[in-house]
PyMOL Python script that loads the backbone (N, CA, C, O; Angstrom):
from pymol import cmd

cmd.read_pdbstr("""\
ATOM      1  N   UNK A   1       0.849  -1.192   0.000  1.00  0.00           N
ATOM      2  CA  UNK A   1       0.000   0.000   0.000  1.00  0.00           C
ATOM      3  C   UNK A   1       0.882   1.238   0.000  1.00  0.00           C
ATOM      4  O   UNK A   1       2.092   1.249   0.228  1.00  0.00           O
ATOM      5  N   UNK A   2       0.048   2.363  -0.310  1.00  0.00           N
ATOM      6  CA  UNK A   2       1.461   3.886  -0.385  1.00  0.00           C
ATOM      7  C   UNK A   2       0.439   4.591  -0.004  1.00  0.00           C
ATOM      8  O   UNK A   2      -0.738   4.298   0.204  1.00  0.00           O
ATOM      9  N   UNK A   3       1.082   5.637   0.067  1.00  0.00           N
ATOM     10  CA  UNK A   3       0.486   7.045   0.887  1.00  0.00           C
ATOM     11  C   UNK A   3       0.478   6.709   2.326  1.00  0.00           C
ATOM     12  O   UNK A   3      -0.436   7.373   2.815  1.00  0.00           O
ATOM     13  N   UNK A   4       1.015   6.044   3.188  1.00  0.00           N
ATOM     14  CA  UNK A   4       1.255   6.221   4.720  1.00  0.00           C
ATOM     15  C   UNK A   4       2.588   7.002   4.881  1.00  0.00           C
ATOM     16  O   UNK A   4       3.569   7.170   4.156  1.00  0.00           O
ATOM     17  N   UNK A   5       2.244   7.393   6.065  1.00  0.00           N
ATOM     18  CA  UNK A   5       3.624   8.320   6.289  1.00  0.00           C
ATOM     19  C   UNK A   5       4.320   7.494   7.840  1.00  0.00           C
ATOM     20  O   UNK A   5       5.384   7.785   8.387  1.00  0.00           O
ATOM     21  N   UNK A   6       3.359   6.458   8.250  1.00  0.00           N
ATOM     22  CA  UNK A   6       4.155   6.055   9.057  1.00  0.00           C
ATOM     23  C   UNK A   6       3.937   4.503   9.238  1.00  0.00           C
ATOM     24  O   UNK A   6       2.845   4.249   8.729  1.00  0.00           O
ATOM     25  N   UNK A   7       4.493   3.393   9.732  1.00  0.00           N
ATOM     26  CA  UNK A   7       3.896   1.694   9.690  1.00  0.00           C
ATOM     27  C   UNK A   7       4.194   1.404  11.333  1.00  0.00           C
ATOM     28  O   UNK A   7       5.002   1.716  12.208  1.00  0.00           O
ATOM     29  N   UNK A   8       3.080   0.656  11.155  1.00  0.00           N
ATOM     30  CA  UNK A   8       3.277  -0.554  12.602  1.00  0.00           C
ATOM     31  C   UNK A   8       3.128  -2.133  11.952  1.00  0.00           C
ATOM     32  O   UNK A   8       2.698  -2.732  10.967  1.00  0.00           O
ATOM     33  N   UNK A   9       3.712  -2.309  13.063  1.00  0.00           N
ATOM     34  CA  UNK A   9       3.973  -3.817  12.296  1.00  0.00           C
ATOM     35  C   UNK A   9       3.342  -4.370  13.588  1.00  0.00           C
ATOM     36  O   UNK A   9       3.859  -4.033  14.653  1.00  0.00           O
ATOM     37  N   UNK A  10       2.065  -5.345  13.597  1.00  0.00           N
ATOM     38  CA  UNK A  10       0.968  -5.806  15.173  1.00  0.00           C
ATOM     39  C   UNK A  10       1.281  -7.172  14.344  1.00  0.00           C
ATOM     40  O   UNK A  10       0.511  -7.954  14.903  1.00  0.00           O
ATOM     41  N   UNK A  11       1.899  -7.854  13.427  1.00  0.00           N
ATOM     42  CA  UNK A  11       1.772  -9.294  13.216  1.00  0.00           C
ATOM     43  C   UNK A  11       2.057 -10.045  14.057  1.00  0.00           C
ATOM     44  O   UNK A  11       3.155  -9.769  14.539  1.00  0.00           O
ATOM     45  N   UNK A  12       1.441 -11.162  14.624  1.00  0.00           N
ATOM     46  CA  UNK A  12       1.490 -12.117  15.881  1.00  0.00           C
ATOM     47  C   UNK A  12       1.209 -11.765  17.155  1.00  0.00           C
ATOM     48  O   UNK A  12       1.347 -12.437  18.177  1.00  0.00           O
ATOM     49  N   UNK A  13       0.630 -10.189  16.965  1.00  0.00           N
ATOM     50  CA  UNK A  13       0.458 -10.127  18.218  1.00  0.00           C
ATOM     51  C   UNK A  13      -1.758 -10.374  18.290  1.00  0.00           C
ATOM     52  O   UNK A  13      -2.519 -10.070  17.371  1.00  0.00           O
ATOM     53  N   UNK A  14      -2.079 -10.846  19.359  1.00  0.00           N
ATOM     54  CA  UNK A  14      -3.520 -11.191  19.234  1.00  0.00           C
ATOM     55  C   UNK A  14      -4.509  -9.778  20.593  1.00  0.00           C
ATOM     56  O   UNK A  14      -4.005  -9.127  21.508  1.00  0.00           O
ATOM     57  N   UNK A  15      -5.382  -9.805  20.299  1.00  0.00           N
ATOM     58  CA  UNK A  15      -6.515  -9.355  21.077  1.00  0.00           C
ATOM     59  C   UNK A  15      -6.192  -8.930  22.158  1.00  0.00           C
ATOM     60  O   UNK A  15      -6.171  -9.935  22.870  1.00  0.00           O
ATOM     61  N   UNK A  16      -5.914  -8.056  22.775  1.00  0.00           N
ATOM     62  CA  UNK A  16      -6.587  -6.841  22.822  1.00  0.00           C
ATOM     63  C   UNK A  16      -5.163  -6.014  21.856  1.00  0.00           C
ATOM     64  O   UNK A  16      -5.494  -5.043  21.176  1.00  0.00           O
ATOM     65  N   UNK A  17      -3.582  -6.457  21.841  1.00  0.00           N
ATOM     66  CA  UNK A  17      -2.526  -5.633  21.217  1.00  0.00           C
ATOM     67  C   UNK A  17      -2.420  -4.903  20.632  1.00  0.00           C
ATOM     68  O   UNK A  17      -1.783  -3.860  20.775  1.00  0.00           O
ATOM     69  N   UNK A  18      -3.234  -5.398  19.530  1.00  0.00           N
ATOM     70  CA  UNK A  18      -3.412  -4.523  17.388  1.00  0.00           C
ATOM     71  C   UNK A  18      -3.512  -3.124  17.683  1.00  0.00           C
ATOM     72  O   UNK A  18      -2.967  -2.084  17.313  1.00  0.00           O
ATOM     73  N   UNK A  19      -4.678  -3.586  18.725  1.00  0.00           N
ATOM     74  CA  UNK A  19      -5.659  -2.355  19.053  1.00  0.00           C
ATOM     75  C   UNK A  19      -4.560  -1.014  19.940  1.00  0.00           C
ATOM     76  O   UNK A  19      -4.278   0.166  19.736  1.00  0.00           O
ATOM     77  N   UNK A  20      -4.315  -1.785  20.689  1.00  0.00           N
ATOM     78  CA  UNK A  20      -3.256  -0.681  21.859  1.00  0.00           C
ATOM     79  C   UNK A  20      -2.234  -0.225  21.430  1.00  0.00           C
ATOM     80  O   UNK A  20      -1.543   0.605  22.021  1.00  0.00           O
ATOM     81  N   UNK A  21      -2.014  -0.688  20.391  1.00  0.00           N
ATOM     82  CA  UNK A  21      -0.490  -0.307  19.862  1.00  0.00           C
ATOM     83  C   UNK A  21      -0.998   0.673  18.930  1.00  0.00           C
ATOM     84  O   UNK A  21      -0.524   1.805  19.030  1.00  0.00           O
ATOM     85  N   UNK A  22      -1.941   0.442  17.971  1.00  0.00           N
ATOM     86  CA  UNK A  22      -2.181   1.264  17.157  1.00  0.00           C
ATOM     87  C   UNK A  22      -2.880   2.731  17.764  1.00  0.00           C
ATOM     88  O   UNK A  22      -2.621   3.777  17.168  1.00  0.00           O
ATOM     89  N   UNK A  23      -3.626   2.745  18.773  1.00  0.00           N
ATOM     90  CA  UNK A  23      -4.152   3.767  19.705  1.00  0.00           C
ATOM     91  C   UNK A  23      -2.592   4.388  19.975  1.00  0.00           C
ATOM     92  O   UNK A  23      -2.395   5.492  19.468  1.00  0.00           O
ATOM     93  N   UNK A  24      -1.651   3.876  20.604  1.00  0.00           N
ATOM     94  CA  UNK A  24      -0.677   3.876  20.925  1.00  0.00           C
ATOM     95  C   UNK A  24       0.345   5.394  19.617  1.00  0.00           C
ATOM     96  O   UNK A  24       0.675   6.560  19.840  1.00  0.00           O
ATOM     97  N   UNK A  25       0.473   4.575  18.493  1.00  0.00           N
ATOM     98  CA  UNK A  25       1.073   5.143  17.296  1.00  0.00           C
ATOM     99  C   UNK A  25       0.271   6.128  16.701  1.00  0.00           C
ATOM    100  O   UNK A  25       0.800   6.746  15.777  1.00  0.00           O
ATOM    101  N   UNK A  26      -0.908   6.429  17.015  1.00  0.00           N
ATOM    102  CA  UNK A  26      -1.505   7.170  16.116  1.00  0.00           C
ATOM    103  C   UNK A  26      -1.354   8.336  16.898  1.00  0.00           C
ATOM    104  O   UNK A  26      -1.300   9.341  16.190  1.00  0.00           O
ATOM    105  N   UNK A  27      -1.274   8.535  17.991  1.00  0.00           N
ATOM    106  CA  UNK A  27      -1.526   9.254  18.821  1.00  0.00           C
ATOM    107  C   UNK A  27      -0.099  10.374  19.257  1.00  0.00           C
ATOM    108  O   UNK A  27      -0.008  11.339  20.016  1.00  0.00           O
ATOM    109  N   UNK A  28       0.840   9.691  18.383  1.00  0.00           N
ATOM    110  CA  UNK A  28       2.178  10.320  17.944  1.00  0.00           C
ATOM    111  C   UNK A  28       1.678  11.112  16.889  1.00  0.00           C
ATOM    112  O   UNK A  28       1.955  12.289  17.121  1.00  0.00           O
ATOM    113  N   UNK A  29       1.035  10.969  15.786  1.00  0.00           N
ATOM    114  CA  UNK A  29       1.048  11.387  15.062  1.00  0.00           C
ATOM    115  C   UNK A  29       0.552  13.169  15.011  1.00  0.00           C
ATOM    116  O   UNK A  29       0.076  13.734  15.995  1.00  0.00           O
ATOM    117  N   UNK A  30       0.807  13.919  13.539  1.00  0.00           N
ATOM    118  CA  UNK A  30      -0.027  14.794  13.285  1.00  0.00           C
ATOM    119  C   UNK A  30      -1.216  14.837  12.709  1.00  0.00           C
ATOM    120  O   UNK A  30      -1.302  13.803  12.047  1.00  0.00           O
ATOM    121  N   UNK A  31      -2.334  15.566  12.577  1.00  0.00           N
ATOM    122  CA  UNK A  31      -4.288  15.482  12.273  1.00  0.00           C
ATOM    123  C   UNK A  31      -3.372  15.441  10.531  1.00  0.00           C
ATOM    124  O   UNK A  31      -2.470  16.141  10.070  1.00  0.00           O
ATOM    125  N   UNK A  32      -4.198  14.205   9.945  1.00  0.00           N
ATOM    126  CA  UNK A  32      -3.949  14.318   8.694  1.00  0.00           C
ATOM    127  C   UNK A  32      -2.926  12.920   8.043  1.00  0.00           C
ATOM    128  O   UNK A  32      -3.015  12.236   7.024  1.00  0.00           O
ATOM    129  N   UNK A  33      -2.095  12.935   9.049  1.00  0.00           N
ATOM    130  CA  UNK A  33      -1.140  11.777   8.648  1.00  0.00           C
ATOM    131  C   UNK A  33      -1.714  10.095   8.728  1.00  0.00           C
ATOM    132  O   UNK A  33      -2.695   9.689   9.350  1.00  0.00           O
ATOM    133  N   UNK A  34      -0.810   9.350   7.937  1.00  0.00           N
ATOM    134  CA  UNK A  34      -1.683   7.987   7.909  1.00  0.00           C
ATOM    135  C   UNK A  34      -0.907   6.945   8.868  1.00  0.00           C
ATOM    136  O   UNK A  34      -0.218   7.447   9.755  1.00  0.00           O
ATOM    137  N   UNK A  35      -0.947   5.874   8.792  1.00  0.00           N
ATOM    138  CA  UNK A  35      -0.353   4.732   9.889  1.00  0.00           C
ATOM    139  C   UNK A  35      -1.000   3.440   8.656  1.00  0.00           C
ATOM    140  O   UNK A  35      -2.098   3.615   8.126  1.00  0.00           O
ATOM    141  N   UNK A  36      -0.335   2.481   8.413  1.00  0.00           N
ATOM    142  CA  UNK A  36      -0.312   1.888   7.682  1.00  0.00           C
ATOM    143  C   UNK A  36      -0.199   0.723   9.212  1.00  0.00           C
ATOM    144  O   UNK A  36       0.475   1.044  10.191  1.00  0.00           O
ATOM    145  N   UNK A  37      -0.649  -0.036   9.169  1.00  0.00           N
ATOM    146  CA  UNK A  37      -1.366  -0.933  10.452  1.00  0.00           C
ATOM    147  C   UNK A  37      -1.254  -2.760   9.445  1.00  0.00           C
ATOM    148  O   UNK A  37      -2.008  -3.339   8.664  1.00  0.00           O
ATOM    149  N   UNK A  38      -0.238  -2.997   9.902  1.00  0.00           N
ATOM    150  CA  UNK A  38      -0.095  -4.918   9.695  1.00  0.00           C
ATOM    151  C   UNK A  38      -0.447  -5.683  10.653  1.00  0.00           C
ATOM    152  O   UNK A  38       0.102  -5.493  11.738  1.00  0.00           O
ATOM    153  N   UNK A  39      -1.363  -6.662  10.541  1.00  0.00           N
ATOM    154  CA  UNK A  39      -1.601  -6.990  11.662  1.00  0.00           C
ATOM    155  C   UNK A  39      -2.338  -8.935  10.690  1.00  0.00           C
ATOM    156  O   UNK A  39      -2.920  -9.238   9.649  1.00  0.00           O
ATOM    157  N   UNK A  40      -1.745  -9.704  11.992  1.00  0.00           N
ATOM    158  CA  UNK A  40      -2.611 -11.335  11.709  1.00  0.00           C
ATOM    159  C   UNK A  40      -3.584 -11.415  12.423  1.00  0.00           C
ATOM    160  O   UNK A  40      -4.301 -11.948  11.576  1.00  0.00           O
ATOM    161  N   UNK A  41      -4.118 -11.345  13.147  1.00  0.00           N
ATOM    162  CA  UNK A  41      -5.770 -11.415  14.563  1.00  0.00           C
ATOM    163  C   UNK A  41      -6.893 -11.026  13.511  1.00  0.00           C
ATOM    164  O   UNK A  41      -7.217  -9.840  13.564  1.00  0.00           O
ATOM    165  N   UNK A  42      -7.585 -11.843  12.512  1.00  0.00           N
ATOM    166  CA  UNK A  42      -8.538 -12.157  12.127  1.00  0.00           C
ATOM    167  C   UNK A  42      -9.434 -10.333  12.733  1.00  0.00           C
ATOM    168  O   UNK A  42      -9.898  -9.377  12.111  1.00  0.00           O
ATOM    169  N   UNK A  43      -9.275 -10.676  14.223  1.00  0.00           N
ATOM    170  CA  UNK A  43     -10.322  -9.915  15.579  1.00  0.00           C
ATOM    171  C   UNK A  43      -9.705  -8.227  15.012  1.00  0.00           C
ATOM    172  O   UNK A  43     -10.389  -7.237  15.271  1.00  0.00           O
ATOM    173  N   UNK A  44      -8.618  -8.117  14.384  1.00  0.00           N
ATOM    174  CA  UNK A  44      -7.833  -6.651  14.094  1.00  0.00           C
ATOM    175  C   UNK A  44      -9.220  -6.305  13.265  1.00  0.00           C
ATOM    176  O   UNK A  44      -9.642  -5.156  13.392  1.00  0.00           O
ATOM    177  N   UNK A  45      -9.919  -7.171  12.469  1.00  0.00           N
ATOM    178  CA  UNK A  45     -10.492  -6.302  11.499  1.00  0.00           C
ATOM    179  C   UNK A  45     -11.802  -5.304  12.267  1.00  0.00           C
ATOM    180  O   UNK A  45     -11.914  -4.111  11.985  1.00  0.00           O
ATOM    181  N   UNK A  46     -12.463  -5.801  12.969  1.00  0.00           N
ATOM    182  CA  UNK A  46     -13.541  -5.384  13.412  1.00  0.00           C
ATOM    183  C   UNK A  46     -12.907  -4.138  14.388  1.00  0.00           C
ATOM    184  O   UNK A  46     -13.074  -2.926  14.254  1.00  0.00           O
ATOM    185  N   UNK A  47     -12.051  -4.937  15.506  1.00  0.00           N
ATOM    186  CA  UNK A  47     -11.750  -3.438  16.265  1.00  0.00           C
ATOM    187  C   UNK A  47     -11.274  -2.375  15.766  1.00  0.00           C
ATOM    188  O   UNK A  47     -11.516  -1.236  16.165  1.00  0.00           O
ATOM    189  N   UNK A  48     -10.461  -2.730  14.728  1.00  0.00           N
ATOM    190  CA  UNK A  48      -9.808  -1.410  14.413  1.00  0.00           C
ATOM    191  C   UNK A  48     -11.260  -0.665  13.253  1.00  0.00           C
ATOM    192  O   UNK A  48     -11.267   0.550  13.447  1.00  0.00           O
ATOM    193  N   UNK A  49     -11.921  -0.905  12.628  1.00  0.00           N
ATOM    194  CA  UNK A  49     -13.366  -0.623  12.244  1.00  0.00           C
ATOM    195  C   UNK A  49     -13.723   0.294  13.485  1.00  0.00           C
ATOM    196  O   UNK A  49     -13.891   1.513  13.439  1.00  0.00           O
ATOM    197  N   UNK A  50     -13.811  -0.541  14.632  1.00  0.00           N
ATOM    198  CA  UNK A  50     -14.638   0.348  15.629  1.00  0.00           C
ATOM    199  C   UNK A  50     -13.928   1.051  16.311  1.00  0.00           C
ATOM    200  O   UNK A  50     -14.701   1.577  17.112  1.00  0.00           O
ATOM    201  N   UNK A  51     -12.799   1.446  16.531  1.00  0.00           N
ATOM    202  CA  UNK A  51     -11.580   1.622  16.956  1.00  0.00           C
ATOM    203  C   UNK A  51     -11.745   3.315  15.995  1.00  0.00           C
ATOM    204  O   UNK A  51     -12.208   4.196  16.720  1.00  0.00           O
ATOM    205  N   UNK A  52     -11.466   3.711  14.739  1.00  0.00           N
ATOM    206  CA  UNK A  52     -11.926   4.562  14.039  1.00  0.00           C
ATOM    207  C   UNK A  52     -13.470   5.296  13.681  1.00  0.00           C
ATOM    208  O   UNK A  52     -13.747   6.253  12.958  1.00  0.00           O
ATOM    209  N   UNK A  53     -14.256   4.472  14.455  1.00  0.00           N
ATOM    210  CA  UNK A  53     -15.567   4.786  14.003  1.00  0.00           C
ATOM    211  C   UNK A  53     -15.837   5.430  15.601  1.00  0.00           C
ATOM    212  O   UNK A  53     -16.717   6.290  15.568  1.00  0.00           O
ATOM    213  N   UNK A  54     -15.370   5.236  16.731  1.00  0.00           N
ATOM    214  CA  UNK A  54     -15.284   5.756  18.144  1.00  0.00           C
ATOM    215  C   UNK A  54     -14.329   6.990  18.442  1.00  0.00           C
ATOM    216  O   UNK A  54     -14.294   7.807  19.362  1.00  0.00           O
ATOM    217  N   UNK A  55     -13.678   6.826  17.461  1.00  0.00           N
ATOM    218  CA  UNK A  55     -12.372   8.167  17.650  1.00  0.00           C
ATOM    219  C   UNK A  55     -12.262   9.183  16.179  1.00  0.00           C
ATOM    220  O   UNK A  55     -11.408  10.054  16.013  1.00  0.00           O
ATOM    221  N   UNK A  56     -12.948   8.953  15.562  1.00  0.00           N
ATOM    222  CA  UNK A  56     -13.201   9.861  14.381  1.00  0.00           C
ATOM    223  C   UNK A  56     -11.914   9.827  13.333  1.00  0.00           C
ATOM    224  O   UNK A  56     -11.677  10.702  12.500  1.00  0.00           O
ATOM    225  N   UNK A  57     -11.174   8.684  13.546  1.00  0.00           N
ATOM    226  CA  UNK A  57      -9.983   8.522  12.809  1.00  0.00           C
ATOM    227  C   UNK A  57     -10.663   7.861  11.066  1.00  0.00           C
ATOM    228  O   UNK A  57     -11.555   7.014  11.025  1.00  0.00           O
ATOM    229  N   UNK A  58     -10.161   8.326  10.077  1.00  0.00           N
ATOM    230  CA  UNK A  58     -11.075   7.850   8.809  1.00  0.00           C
ATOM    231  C   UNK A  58      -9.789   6.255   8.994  1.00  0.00           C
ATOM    232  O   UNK A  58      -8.657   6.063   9.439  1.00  0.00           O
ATOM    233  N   UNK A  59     -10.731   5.568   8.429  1.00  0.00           N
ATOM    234  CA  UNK A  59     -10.148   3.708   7.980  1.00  0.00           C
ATOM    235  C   UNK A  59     -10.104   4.024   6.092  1.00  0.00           C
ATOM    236  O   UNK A  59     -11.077   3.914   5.347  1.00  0.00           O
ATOM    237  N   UNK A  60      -9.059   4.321   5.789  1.00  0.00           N
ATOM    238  CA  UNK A  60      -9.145   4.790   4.261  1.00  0.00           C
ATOM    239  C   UNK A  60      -9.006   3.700   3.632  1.00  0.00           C
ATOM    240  O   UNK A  60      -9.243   3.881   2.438  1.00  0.00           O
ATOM    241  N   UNK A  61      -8.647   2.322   3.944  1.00  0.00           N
ATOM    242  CA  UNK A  61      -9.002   1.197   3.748  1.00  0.00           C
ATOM    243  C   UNK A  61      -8.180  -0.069   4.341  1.00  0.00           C
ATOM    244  O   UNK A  61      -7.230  -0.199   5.114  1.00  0.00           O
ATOM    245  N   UNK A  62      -9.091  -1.017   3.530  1.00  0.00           N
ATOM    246  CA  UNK A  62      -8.032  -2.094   4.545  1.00  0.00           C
ATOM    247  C   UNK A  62      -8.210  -3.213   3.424  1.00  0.00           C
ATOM    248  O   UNK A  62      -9.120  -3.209   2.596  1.00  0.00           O
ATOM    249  N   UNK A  63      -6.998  -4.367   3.543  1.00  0.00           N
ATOM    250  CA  UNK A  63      -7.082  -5.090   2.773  1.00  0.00           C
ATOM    251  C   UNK A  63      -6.476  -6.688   3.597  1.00  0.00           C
ATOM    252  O   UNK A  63      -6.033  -6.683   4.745  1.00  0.00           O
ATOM    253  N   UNK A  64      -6.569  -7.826   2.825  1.00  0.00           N
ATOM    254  CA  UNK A  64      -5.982  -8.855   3.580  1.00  0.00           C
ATOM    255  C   UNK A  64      -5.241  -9.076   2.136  1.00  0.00           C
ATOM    256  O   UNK A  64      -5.780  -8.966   1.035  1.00  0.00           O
ATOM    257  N   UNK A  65      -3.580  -9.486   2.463  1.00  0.00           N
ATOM    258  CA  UNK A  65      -2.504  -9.927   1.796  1.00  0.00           C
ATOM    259  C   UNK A  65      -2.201 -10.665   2.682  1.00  0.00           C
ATOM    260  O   UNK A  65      -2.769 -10.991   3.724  1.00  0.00           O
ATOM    261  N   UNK A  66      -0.659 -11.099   1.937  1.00  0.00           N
ATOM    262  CA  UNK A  66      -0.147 -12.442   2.088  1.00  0.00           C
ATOM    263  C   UNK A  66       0.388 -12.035   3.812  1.00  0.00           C
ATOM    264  O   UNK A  66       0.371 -12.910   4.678  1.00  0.00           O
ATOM    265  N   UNK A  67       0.773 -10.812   4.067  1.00  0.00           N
ATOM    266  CA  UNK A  67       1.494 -10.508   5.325  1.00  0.00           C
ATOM    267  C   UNK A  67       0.380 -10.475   6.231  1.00  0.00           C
ATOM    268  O   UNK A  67       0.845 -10.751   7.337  1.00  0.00           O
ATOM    269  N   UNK A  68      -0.877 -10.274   6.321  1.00  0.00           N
ATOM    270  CA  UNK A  68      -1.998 -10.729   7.179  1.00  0.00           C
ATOM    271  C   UNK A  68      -2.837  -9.500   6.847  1.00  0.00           C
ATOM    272  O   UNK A  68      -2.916  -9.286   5.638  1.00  0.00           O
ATOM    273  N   UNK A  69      -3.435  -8.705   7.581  1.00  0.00           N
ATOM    274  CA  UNK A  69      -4.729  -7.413   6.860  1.00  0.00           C
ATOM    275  C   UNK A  69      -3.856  -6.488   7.318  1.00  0.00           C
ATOM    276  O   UNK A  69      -3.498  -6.408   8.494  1.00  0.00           O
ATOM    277  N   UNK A  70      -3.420  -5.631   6.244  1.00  0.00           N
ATOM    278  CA  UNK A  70      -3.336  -4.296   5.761  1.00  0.00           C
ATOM    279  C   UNK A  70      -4.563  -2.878   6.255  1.00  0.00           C
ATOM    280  O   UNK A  70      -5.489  -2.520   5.527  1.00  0.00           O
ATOM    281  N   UNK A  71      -4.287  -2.350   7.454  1.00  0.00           N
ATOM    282  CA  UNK A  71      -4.930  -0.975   7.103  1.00  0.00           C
ATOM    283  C   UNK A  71      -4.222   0.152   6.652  1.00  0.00           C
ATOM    284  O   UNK A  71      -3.042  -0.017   6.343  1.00  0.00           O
ATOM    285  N   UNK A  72      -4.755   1.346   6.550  1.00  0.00           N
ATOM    286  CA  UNK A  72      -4.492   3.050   6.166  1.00  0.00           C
ATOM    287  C   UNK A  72      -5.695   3.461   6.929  1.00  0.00           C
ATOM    288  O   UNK A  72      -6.908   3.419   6.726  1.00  0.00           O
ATOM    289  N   UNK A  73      -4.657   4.013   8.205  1.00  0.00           N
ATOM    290  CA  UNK A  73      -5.804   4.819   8.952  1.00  0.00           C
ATOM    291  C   UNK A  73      -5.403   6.583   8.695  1.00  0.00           C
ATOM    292  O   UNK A  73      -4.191   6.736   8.848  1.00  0.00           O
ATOM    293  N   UNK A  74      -5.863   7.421   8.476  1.00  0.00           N
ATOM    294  CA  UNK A  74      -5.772   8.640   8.471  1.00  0.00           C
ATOM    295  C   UNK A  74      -6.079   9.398  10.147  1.00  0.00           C
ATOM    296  O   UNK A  74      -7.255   9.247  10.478  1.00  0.00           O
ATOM    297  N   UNK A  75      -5.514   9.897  10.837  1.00  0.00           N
ATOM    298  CA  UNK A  75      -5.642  10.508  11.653  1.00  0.00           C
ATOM    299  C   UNK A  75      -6.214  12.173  11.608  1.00  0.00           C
ATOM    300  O   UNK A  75      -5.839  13.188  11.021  1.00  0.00           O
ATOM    301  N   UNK A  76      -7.586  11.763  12.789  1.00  0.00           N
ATOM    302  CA  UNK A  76      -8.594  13.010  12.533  1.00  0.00           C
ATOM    303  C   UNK A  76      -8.001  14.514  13.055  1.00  0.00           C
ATOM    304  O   UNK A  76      -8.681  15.529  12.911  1.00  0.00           O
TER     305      UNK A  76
END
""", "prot")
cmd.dss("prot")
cmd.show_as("cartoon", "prot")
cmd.util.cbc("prot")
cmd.orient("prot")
């Protein structure tokens, strides 16, 4: 994926992690910038969905590849 300006790498880590880490990294960030979010926990897809839909962060998309699901979160 392109257009992130910054990555986390949550692969192997499971339930509740994806989530805390990425709360975690975004929260470095500046309003506007993206976080490119790798993650294997099946469970990443939904929280981080609600995870952005609770904090007004846009989910500019998400995908599943070979490295496990791919997001682009934009920070609000």
């Amino acid at each position: 994926m392109t257009g992130a300006t910054h990555t986390l790498d949550a692969r192997g880590l499971n339930c509740p992690l994806p989530i805390l880490r990425t709360k975690k990294a975004i929260a470095a960030l500046a309003s506007g910038e993206i976080l490119e979010v790798t993650a294997t926990d099946p469970g990443s897809v939904k929280d981080l969905d609600a995870f952005c839909s609770q904090t007004g962060h846009e989910m500019v998309s998400h995908e599943e590849t070979a490295d496990g699901f791919v997001f682009l979160i934009r920070k609000a």
